[in-house]
MARLO-265127 format. One line per field, with one value per residue (C-alpha): y, z, x. Coordinates in steps of 0.05 Angstrom, whole numbers, plus 32768, in hexadecimal, padded with zeros to 4 digits. Layout:
Y (Y  ...)
Z (Z  ...)
X (X  ...)
//
This chain:
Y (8973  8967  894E  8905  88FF  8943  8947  8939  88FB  88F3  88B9  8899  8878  8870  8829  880F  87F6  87ED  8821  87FE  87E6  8829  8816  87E9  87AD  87D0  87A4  8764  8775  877E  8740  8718  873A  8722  86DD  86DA  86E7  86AA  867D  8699  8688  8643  8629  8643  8618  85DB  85DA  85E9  85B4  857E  8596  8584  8548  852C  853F  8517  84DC  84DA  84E3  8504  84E6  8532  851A  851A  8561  8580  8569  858D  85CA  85CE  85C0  85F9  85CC  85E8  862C  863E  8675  86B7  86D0  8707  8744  8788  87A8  87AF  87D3  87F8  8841  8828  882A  885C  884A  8821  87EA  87ED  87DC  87AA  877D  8784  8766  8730  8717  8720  86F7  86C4  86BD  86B0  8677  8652  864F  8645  860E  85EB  85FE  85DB  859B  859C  8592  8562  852C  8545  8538  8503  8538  8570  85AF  85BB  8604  860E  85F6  8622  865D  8641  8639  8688  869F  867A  8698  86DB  86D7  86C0  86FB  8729  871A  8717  875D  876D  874E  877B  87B6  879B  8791  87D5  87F6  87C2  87E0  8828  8817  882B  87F3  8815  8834  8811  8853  885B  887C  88B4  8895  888A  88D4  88F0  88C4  88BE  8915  8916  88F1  8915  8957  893E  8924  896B  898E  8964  896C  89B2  89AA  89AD  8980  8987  897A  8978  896C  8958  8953  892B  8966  895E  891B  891F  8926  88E7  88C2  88DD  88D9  889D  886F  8860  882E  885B  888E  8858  884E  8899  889F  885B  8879  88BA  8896  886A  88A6  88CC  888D  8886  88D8  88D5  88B4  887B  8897  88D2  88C2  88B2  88B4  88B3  88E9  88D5  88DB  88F6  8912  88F7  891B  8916  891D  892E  8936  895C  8991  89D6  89FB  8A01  89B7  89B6  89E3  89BA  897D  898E  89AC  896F  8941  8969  8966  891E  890F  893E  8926  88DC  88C6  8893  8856  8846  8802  8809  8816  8868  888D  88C6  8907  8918  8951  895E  89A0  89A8  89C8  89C9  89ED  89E3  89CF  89AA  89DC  89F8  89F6  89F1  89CA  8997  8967  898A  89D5  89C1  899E  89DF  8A07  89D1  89D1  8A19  8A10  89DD  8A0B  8A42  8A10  89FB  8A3F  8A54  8A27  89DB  89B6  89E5  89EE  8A21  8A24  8A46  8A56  8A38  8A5E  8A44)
Z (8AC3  8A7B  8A53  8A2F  89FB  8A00  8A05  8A4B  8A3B  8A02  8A19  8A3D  8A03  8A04  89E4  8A2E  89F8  8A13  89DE  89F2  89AB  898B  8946  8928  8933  8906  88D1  88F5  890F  88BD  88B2  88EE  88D7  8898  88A6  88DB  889E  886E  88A7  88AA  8862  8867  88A4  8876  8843  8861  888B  884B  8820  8863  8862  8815  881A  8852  8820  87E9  8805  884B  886A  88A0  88C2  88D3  8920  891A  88EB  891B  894D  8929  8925  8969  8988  895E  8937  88F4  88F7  8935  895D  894A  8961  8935  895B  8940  897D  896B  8922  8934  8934  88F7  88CA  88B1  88CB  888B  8892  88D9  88C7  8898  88B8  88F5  88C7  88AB  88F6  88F3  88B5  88D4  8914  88E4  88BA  88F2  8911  88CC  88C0  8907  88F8  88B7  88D2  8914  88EB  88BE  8908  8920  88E0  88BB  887A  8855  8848  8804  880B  884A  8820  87ED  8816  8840  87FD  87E7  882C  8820  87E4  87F4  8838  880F  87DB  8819  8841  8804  87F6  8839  8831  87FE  8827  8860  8827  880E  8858  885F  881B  8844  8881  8882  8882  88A8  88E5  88DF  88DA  889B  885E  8831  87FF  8846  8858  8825  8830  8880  887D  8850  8881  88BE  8898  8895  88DC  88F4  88C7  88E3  8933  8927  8945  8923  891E  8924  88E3  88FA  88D3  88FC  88DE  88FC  8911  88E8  88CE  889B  88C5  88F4  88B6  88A2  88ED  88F7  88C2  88A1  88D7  8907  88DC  88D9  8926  892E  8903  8928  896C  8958  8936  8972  89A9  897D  897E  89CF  89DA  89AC  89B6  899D  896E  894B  890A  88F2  88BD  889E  8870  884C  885C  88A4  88A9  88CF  88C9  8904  88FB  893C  893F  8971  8994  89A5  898C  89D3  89D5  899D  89B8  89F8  89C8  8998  89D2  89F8  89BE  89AA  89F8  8A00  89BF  89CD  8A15  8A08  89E9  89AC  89A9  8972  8951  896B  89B4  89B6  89C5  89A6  89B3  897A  8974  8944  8922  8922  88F8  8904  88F4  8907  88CF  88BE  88B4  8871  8840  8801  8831  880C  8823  8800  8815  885D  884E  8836  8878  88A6  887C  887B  88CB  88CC  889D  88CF  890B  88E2  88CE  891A  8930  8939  896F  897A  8960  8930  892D  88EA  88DA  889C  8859  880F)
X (875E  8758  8725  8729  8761  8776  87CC  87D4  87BE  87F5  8829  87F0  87D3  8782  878A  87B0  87E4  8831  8852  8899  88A6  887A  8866  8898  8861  8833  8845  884B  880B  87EA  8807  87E9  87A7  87AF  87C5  8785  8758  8779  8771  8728  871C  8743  870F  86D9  86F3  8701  86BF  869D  86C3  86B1  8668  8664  8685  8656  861F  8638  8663  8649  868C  868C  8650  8621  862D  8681  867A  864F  867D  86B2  868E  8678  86BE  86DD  870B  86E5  86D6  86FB  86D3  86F9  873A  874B  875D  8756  8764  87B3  87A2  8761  878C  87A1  8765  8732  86ED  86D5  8711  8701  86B5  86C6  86F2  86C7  8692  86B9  86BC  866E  866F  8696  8670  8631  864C  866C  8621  85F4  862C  861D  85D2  85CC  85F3  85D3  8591  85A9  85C2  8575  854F  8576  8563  8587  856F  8580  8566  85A0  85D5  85D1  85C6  860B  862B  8614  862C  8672  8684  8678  8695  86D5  86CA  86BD  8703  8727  871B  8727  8769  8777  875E  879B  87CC  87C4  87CD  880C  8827  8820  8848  888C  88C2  88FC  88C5  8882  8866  8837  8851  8842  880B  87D9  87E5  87B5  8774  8782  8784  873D  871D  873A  871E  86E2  86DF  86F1  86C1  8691  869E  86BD  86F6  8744  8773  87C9  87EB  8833  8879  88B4  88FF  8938  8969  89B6  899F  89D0  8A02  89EF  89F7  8A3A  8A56  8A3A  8A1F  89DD  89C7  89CD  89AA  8970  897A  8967  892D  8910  8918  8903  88BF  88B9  88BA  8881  8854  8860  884C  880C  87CB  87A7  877D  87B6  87DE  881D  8845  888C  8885  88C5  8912  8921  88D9  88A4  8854  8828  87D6  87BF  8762  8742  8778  8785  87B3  87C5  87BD  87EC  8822  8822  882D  8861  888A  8883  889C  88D7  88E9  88DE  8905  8941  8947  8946  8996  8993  89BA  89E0  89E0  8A29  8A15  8A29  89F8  89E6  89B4  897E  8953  8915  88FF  88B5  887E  883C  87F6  87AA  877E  873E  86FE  8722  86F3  8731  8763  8790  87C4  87F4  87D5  87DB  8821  8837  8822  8847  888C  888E  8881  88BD  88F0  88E2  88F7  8932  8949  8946  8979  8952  893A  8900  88AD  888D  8841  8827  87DF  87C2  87BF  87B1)
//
């Protein structure tokens, strides 16, 4: 029996996700994240605009507000899943937006707090509502730059696939090297090509080229686990990050997704179907003390040019050299 996460586990994701759609909701999912944390700031805003408003011009009475803020219809109790995006993001987004939930939590209860005491007392704490007023404003300077934060992983997702795109590959690789460094153990850097692309589009169209290279993206995201990368490197080529394997591990693995990709027939956009196959180059890396992205890029294209050269649809491992 394997251990945890090791690629006998691969196609049975450690998230308990459904990989039926693979990663094309990747972006849907940034934007629901995003959209979660405007709403967030708008019933900041409006409970803090009521709250001011009962200060100055009595209206709402404290009982209605607190009311309000007890029932959820100001500062609804939190709903913002990360659970869909967690593989997504490097530890410190992860952190941060699990903190702005944190944040959020806390002003919904200082708000009822303050108002609570205002019904009890008939007074205001002056003292209260400047503190609420401090923790407003940087709750909404707080989200906003963790807005940006999404935006910026948005921008690096890949229209056509979902997958991320080139400009993520360099800072999600630096902190995988220093992740293995750090537990000693590699991880698979891995390059895979769409076999005779060129020729799917000439035969068949570019829609069906882009039909491929979705089903071809979607199969990878189905055989890895939760917690491995992915990336459209650009063109026909898709790079795969894999922490914490073998390099038997890693045989097993890119043998078992060139299977499951040149078993499985595509369908065309016009209803044929067609077969695909993927050339594959890989390497184990991670406790190199001068590794680079574009070092270890080097190594796994070399890998992948050997594949090609010997006739496609097949895997080349190639150990690591500057």
């Amino acid at each position: 029996m394997s251990a945890p996460g090791t690629p006998d586990d691969f196609g049975h994701r450690s998230d308990g996700a459904t990989p039926s759609d693979g990663v094309q909701n990747l972006k849907e999912r940034l934007e629901a994240t995003i959209q979660a944390l405007v709403e967030k700031d708008m019933e900041v805003i409006e409970a803090y605009t009521l709250l001011n408003l009962m200060l100055v011009g009595g209206r709402p009475r404290p009982q209605a507000l607190l009311g309000k803020l007890q029932s959820g219809e100001l500062i609804a109790p939190v709903d913002l899943d990360l659970e869909p995006i967690r593989d997504y993001l490097t530890d410190r987004q992860l952190r941060k937006l699990s903190r702005v939930l944190v944040r959020y939590r806390e002003l919904r209860e200082d708000f009822a707090s303050f108002v609570g005491k205002i019904v009890r007392t008939g007074k205001v704490a002056k003292g209260q509502h400047r503190r609420i007023s401090g923790e407003v404003m940087d709750f909404l300077e707080f989200t906003e730059e963790v807005k940006t934060e999404t935006w910026d992983l948005f921008a690096a997702t890949d229209t056509l696939t979902g997958l991320m795109n080139r400009p993520a590959q360099a800072r999600i690789f630096e902190e995988e090297c220093r992740k293995a460094r750090r537990r000693g153990s590699p991880f698979c850097l891995a390059l895979i090509d769409a076999d005779n692309f060129k020729a799917i589009n000439d035969n068949h169209g570019h829609d069906a080229g882009d039909a491929v290279l979705v089903a071809i993206a979607n199969r990878l995201d189905e055989g890895i686990r939760a917690f491995d990368h992915i990336f459209r490197h650009g063109g026909e080529e898709i790079l795969l990050l894999l922490p914490r394997v073998t390099r038997r591990d890693a045989d097993r693995m890119m043998e078992r997704l060139r299977k499951c990709i040149a078993d499985t027939p595509v369908r065309l956009p016009d209803g044929t179907e067609i077969t695909a196959t993927v050339s594959i180059g890989y390497s184990l890396l991670g406790d190199e003390p001068d590794i680079t992205i574009d070092t270890a890029l080097q190594t796994v294209d070399e890998a992948l040019y050997q594949s090609k050269e010997a006739g496609r649809n097949r895997c080349t491992f190639r150990r690591y050299r500057r």
